[in-house]
DOKE-968476 format. One record per residue (C-alpha): residue in one letter; x, y, z. Coordinates in steps of 0.02 Angstrom, whole numbers. Layout:
// residues N
+------+--------+--------+--------+
| type |      x |      y |      z |
+------+--------+--------+--------+
|    A |      X |      Y |      Z |
...
+------+--------+--------+--------+
//
This chain:
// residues 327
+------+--------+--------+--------+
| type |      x |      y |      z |
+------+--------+--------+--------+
|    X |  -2524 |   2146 |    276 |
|    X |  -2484 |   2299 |    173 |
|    X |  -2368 |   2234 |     47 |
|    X |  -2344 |   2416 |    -84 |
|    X |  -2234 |   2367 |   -215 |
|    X |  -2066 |   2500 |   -241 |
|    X |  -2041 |   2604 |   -401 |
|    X |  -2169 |   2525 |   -472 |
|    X |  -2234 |   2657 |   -598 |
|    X |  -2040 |   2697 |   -661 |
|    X |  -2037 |   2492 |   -682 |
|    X |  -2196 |   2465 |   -778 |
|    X |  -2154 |   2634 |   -899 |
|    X |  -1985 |   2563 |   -939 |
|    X |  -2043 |   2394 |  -1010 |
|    X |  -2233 |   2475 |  -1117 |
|    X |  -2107 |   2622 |  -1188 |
|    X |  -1954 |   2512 |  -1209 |
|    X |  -1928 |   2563 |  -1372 |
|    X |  -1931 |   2778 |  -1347 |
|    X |  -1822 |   2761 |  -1174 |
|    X |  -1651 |   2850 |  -1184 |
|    X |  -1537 |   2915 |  -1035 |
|    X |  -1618 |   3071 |  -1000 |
|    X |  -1809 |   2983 |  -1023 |
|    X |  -1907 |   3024 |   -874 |
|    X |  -2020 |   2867 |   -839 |
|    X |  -2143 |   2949 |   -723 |
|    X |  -2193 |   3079 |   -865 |
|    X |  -2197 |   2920 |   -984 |
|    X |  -2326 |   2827 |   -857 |
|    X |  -2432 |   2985 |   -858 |
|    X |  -2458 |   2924 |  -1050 |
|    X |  -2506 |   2751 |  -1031 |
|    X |  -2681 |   2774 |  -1036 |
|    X |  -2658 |   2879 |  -1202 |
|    X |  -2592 |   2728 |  -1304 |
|    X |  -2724 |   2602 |  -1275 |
|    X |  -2652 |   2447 |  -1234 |
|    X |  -2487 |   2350 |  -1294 |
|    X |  -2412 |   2195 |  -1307 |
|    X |  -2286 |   2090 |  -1277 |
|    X |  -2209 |   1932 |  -1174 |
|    X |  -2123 |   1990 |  -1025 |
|    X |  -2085 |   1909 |   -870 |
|    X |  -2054 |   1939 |   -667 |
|    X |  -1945 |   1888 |   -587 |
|    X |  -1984 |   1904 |   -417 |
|    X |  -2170 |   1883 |   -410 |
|    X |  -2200 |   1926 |   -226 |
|    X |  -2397 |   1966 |   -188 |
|    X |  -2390 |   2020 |   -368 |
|    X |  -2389 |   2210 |   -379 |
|    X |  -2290 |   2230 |   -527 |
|    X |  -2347 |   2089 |   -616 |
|    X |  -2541 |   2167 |   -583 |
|    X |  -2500 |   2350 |   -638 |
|    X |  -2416 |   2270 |   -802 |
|    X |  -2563 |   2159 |   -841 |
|    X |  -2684 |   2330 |   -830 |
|    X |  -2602 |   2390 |   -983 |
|    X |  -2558 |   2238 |  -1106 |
|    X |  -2679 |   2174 |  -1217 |
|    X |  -2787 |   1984 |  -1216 |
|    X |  -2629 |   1927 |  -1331 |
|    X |  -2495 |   1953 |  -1206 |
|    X |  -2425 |   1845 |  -1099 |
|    X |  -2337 |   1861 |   -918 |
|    X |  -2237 |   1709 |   -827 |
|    X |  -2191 |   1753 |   -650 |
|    X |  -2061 |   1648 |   -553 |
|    X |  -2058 |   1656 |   -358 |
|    X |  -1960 |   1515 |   -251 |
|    X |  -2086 |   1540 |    -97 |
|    X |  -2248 |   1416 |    -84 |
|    X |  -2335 |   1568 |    -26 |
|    X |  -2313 |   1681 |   -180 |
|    X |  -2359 |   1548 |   -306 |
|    X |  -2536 |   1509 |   -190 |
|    X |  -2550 |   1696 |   -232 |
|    X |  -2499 |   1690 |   -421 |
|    X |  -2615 |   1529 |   -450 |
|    X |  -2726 |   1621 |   -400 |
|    X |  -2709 |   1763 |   -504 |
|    X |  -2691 |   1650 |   -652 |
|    X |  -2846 |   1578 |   -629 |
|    X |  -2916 |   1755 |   -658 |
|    X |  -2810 |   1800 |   -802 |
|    X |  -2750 |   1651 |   -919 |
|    X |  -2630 |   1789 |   -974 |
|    X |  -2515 |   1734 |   -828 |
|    X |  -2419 |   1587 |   -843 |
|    X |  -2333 |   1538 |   -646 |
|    X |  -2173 |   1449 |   -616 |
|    X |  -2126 |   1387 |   -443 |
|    X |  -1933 |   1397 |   -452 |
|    X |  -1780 |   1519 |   -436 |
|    X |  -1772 |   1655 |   -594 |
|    X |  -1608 |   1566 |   -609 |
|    X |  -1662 |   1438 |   -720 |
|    X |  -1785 |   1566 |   -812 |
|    X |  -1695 |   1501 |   -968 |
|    X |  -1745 |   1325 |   -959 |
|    X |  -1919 |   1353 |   -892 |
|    X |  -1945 |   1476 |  -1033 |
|    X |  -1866 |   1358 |  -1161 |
|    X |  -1973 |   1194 |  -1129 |
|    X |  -2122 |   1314 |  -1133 |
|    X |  -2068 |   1336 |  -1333 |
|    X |  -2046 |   1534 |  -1262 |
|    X |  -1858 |   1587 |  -1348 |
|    X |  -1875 |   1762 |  -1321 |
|    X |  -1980 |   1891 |  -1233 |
|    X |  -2006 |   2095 |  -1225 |
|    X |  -1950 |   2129 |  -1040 |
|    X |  -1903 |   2050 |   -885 |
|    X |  -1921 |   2128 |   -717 |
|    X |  -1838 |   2106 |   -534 |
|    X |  -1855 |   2144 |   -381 |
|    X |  -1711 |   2094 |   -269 |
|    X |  -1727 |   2053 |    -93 |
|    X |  -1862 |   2003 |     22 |
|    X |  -2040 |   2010 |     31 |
|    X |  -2148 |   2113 |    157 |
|    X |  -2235 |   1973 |    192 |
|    X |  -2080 |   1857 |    217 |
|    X |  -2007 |   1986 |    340 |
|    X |  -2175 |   2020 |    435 |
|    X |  -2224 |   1854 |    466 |
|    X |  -2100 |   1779 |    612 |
|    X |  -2146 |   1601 |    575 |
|    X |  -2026 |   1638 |    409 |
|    X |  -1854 |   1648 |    492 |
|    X |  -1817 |   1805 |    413 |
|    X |  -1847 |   1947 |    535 |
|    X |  -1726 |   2003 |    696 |
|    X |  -1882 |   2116 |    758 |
|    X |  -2000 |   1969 |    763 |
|    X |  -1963 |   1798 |    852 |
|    X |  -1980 |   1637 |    743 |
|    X |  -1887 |   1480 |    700 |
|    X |  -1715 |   1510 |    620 |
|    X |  -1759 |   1464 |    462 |
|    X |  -1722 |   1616 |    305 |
|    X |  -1772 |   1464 |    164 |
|    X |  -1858 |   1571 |     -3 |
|    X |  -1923 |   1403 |    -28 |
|    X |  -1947 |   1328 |    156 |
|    X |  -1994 |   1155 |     86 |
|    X |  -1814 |   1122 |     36 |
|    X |  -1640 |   1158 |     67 |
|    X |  -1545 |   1187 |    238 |
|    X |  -1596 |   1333 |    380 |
|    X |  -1498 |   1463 |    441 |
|    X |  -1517 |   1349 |    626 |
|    X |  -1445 |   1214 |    543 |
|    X |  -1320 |   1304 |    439 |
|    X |  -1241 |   1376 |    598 |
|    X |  -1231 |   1229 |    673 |
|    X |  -1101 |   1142 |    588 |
|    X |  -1044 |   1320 |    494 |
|    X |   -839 |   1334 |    541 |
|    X |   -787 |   1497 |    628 |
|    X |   -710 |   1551 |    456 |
|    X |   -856 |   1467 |    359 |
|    X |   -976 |   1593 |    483 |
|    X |   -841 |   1739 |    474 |
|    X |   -825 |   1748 |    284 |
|    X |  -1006 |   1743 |    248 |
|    X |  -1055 |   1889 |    374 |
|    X |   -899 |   1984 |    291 |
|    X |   -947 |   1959 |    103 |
|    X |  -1135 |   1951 |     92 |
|    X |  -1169 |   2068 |    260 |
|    X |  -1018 |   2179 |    214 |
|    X |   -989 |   2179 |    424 |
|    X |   -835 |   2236 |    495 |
|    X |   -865 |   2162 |    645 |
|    X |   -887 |   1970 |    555 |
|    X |   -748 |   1900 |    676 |
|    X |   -816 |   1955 |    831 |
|    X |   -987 |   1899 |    792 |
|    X |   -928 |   1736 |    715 |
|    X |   -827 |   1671 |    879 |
|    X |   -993 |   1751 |    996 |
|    X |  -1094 |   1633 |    881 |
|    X |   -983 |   1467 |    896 |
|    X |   -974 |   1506 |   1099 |
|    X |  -1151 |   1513 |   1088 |
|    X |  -1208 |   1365 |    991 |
|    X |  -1062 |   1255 |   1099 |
|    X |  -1179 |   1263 |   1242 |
|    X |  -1360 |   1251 |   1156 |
|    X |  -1422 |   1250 |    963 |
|    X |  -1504 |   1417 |    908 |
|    X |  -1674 |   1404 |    867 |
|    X |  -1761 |   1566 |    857 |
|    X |  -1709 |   1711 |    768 |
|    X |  -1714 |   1819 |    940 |
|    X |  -1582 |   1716 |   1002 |
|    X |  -1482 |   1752 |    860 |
|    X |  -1528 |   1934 |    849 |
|    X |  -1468 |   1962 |   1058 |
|    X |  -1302 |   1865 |   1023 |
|    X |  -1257 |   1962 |    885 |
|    X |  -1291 |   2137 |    972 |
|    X |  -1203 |   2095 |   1111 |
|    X |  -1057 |   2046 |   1013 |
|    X |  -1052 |   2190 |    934 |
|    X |   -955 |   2354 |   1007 |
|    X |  -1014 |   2513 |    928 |
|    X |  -1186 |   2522 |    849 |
|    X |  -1233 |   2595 |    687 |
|    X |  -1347 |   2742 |    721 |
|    X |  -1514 |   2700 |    663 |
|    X |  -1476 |   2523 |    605 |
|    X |  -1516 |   2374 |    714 |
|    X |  -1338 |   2300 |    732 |
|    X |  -1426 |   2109 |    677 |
|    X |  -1454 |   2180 |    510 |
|    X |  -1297 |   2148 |    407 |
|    X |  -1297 |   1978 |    484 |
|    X |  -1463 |   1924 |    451 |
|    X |  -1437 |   1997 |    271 |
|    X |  -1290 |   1895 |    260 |
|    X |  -1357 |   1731 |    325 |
|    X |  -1509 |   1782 |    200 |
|    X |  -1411 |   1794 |     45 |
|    X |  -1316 |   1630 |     80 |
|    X |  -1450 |   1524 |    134 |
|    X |  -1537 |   1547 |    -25 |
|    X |  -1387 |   1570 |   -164 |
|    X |  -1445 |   1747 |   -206 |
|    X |  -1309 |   1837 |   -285 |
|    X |  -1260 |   1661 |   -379 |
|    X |  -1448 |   1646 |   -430 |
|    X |  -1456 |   1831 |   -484 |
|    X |  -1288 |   1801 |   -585 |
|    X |  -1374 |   1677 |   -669 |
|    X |  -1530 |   1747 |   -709 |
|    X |  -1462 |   1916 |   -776 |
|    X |  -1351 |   1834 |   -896 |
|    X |  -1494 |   1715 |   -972 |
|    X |  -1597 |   1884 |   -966 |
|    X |  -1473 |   1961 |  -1080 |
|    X |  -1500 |   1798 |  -1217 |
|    X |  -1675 |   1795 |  -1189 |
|    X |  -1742 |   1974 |  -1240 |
|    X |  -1784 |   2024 |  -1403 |
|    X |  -1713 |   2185 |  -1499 |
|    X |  -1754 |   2330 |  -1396 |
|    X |  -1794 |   2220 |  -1247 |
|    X |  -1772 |   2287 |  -1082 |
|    X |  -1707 |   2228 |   -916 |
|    X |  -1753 |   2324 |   -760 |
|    X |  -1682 |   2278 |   -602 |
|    X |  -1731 |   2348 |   -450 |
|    X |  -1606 |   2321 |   -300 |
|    X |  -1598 |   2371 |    -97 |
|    X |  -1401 |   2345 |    -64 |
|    X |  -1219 |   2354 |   -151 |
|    X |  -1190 |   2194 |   -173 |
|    X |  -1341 |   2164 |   -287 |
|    X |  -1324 |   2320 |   -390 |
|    X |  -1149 |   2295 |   -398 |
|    X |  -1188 |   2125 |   -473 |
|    X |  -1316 |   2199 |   -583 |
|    X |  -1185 |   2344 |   -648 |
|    X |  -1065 |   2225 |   -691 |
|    X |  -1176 |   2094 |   -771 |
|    X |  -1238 |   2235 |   -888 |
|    X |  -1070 |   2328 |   -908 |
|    X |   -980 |   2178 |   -941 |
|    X |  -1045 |   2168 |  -1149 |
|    X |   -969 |   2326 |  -1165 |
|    X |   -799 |   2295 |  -1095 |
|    X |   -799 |   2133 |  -1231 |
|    X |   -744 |   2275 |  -1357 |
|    X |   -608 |   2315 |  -1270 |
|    X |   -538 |   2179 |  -1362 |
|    X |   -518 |   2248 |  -1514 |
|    X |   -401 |   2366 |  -1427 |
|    X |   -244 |   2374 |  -1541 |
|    X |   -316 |   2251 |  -1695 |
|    X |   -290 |   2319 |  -1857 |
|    X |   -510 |   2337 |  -1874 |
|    X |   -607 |   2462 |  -1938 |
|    X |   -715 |   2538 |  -1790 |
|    X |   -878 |   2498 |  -1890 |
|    X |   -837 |   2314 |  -1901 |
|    X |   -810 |   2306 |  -1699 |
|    X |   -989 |   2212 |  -1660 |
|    X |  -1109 |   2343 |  -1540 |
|    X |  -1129 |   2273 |  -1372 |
|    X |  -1278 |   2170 |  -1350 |
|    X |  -1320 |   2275 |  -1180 |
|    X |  -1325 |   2452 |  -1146 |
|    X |  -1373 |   2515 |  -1001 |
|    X |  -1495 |   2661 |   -992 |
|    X |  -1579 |   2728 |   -833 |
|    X |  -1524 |   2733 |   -655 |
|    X |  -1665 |   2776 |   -536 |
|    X |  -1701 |   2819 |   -344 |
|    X |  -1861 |   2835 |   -271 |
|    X |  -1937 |   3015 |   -240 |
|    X |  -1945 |   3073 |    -90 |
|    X |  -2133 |   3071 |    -87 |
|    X |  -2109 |   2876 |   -126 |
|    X |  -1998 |   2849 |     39 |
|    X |  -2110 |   2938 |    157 |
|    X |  -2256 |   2820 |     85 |
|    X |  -2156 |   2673 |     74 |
|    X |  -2014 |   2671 |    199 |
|    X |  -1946 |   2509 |    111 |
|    X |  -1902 |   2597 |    -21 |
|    X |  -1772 |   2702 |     38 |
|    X |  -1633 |   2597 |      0 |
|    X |  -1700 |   2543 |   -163 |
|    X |  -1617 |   2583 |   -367 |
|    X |  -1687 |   2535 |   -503 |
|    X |  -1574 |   2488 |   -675 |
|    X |  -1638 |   2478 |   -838 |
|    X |  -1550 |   2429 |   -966 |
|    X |  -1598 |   2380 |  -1162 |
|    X |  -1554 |   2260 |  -1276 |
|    X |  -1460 |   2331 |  -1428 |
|    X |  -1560 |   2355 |  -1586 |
+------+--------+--------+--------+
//
């Protein structure tokens, strides 16, 4: 299973260089000089451990006095990251959502850190293994659980899901205009037999569907959708990016890497948000250098090269945000 992790060099050079990044602060250049420094140091954290690609390419450059705690919801990722720790007592591993990073962080006596790093979305692995629940191009049980030794499948969901309950979902997490259509096929469906297997799912949304996307399996905002819900993503990722912003130090950077609109838009907000808390002082009688700085700003917005894509077709939707605590 070739799992290659997506802007990874941009990622790692914005949390070593944290302190010398500005807007126009090219990060590949900046990863060229890695090697130069010698090694640094630092608590960060990730996020979204995965198999562990970021948190690997970090660990090559931070010194025996630095420490890294990696969250993942899936069993599978932590039987990875145990590993890893085993190898490296650098690596501290928490089984449970990055929303409650906070808490874990805090009854680890850990108040602040360096850098935190995320990568939205699913897993290679997760999406090329059918027995997940996650893929329309491979049969398996309906399942789409992060964490599938708790909480409710995407079977079960459906199965007692309303037609507006089913509608609304597919319309704000999928972003499908076609939500209605696809929310009655589903109820005719399930009236006469459960679903069970994500093909079944796949085939009744196609053929609810009347004009196809070109290029895009028309399953894919639906299985997004059902994705996102199933696991409380965007509520999760609310939640982690605003305990992110309390948890880094001065110059402490956030970099979020994201694969649709709904995330980044989230992530946008989440930083911009600090900044729009001055607009307060709109109108005061205040002196302009007693009007507190923002405790965000953001910094970089970066795409993949095109050299990236053609190794890496996964990340061709993907944008990475960095932003940086004020200092």
């Amino acid at each position: 299973m070739n799992h290659k992790p997506v802007l990874l060099k941009q990622t790692i050079s914005s949390l070593l260089f944290r302190k010398s990044i500005k807007k126009n602060t090219n990060l590949l250049e900046k990863y060229s000089l890695i090697k130069q420094k010698g090694s640094f140091n630092g608590i960060f954290v990730d996020g979204t451990f995965g198999r562990g690609g970021h948190t690997k390419e970090l660990l090559s450059f931070l010194d025996s006095d630095s420490m890294v705690f990696v969250f993942d919801k899936d069993p599978e990722a932590i039987v990875v990251a145990n590993d890893l720790a085993k190898q490296d007592n650098r690596v501290n591993v928490i089984h449970n959502s990055f929303a409650c990073i906070k808490e874990e962080l805090y009854s680890r006596n850990v108040n602040y850190v360096d850098g935190i790093m995320l990568d939205l979305g699913i897993s290679s692995p997760q999406i090329e293994r059918g027995e997940r629940g996650f893929s329309f191009m491979r049969d398996g049980p309906l399942d789409m659980r992060m964490d599938n030794t708790k909480g409710i499948t995407v079977s079960d969901w459906i199965q007692k899901a309303s037609l507006n309950e089913i509608k609304d979902v597919l319309s704000n997490y999928g972003e499908e205009r076609f939500a209605l259509q696809i929310a009655k096929a589903i109820i005719a469906y399930r009236d006469k037999k459960p679903f069970t297997s994500t093909f079944e799912l796949s085939e009744c949304i196609s053929k609810a569907i009347p004009i196809r996307e070109k290029c895009k399996h028309p399953a894919t905002r639906s299985f997004q959708a059902l994705r996102i819900h199933i696991n409380n993503e965007l509520l999760d990722l609310s939640k982690c990016l605003k305990s992110s912003i309390d948890l880094l130090n001065p110059a402490g950077v956030l970099s979020v890497i994201s694969f649709h609109s709904l995330e980044d838009r989230i992530v946008k907000k989440s930083i911009n948000s600090d900044l729009l808390k001055q607009n307060v002082y709109i109108d005061l009688p205040i002196y302009a250098k007693d009007i507190p700085e923002p405790s965000m700003r953001s910094v970089l917005r970066i795409f993949p090269s095109k050299e990236e894509i053609n190794e890496n077709p996964r990340s061709r939707s993907a944008v990475l945000r960095v932003s940086q605590k004020s200092y």
